[in-house]
C-alpha positions, 0 to 999 in steps of 0.5 A: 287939583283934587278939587278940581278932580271932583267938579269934573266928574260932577260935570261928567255925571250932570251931562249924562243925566242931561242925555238920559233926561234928553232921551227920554224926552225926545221920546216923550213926542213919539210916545205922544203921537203914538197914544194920541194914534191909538187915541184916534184908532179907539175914536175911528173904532167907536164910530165904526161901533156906532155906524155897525150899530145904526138903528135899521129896521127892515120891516114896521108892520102898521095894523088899523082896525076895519072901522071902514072898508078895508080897501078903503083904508089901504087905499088911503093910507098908502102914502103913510109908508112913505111918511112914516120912512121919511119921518123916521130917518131924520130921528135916526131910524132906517125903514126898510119897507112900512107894511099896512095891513087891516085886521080882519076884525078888532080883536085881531089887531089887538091879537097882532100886537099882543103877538108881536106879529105886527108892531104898531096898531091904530086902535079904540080905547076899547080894543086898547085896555083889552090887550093891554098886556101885550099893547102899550098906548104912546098916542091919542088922536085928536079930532074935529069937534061937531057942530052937535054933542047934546045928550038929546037925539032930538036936538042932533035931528033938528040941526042937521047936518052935523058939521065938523068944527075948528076945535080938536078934542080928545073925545067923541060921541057914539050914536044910536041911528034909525034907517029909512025902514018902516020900523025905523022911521017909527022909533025917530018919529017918537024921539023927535015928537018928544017921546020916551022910547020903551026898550020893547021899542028897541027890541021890536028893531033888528040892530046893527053893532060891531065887535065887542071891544068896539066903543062906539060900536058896542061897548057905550051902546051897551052901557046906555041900554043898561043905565037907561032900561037896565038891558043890554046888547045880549037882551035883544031879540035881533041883532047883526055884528058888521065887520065894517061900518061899511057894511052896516051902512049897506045895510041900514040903507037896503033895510035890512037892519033898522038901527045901527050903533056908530061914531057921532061922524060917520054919516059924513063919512058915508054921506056920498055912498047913501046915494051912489053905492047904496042907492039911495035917492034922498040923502043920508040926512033926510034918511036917518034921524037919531034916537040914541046919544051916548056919554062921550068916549076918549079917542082912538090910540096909536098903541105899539106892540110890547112884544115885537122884537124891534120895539125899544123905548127909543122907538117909541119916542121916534114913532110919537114924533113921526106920527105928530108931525105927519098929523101937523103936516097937511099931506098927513091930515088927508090920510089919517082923515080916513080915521077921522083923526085930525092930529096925535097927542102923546098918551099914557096908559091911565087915559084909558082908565074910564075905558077899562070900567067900561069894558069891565061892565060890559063883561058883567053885562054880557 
């Protein structure tokens, strides 16, 4: 009976370890649901998180140098804004508005991004590597290879027009172009008879350049004068700073000024103003003859301002792939055209390098 005795209250304890076993399972379920709810509730806050976060950007600000007529310009390139929202959204990015705006001269621009009042600038190496404290380079344009690129001026007269080619390259030439003045027509006659010009030739022409930090415009011409006659730019007697190629243009063609310092296409570029606005009767080829080639020079930037408040290193990655795709796209080709560029490549800082030799000889040159 003893025996008997303890088996049953062995019975009776083993049955309430089974309830309280059996309750704490049966809370193990609601314990389960309840930390798979919170889960859920921690996964619904990171999305909300993630949404609260969602790369919006009121404004991106695009500033282009006045390479050409500014209207010009923002004429063309009013469907970038477009572009640029459309790119940017399918790489996470939600743009407001995109605003275009042309620098009154080169070293605004380049002011701008310093700044951080504008966030994106297409601007020359040379521009680039002067602010390159406050610029960062993330690409570089590609453009049409010409049908010319001798270093002789004589062999660009005698295979005229010059015409662009399928190739792309990442550099282009800067030209020295005589206009249809006596004294221009003078100095051409000379290059193309073979004869070497003096800089007192130079000298005796009013010249028009651009702006300091311009490559094309002043920088390479200034190098070429120095290795060819040991001068430069400040040495001669007449010259006139443009602030559009336009306008030199204008003026080369009204005679006003006898040479002019340009990029190795810009008279395609205003091959149709020559005899309409300009009013010119025979063309810009027949007109202009080249008596100057410079070395070849890395091609314009997309640089993006260090400084602007929405800048991050994701942004730059999604401004590379939406300014890659639009130069691949064909609507995209015709509006960067306007710049001559014919695609963009990704770009690092050490591209420029030759371009800050550049810049630091023309700084003793001056």
């Amino acid at each position: 009976m003893k025996k008997l005795g303890l088996w049953l209250n062995l019975l009776v304890m083993v049955a309430l370890l089974a309830a309280c076993g059996g309750n704490n399972g049966g809370n193990n379920p609601t314990n389960g649901a309840g930390n798979a709810a919170n889960e859920q509730a921690a996964n619904n806050g990171d999305n909300s998180a993630a949404q609260s976060e969602a790369k919006s950007i009121d404004k991106l600000s695009v500033s282009f140098v006045p390479s050409r007529d500014p209207q010009e310009i923002i004429t063309a390139t009013e469907p970038l804004k477009d572009m640029l929202k459309t790119e940017l959204a399918a790489l996470g990015y939600e743009v407001g508005s995109v605003d275009i705006s042309v620098g009154t001269n080169y070293e605004a621009v380049g002011e701008a991004l310093s700044a951080g009042t504008t966030d994106v600038g297409l601007i020359p190496g040379g521009t680039y590597v002067l602010y390159d404290d406050g610029a960062e380079v993330i690409l570089t344009a590609t453009r049409a290879g010409l049908s010319n690129d001798s270093d002789n001026p004589a062999d660009w007269n005698n295979n005229e027009p010059t015409e662009g080619t399928d190739q792309q390259t990442t550099s282009y030439r800067a030209i020295l172009v005589a206009g249809p003045s006596e004294k221009g027509k003078a100095l051409a006659e000379k290059v193309n008879n073979g004869e070497a010009l003096t800089f007192e030739d130079l000298d005796g022409a009013a010249w028009n350049v651009m702006s300091t930090s311009s490559p094309a415009g002043y920088i390479y011409p200034a190098l070429w004068l120095k290795e060819n006659f040991g001068k430069t730019i400040s040495d001669l007697s007449q010259v006139v700073q443009a602030d559009s190629y336009a306008n030199a243009f204008a003026r080369l063609a009204a005679g006003q000024t006898d040479l002019l310092v340009t990029y190795a296409d810009a008279r395609r570029d205003y091959e149709e103003k020559w005899t309409t606005e300009y009013g010119r009767s025979a063309s810009i080829w027949e007109e202009t003859d080249l008596i100057g080639v410079m070395p070849a020079i890395y091609n314009d930037t997309i640089s993006v301002s260090k400084n602007s408040p929405i800048m991050t290193d994701e942004l730059k990655q999604a401004l590379q792939t939406a300014f890659i795709n639009i130069g691949n796209s064909d609507a995209g080709k015709e509006v960067i055209a306007i710049y001559s560029h014919g695609g963009y490549q990704v770009a690092k800082d050490s591209d420029y390098d030759n371009e800050r030799k550049a810049q630091e000889l023309v700084q003793q040159l001056q």
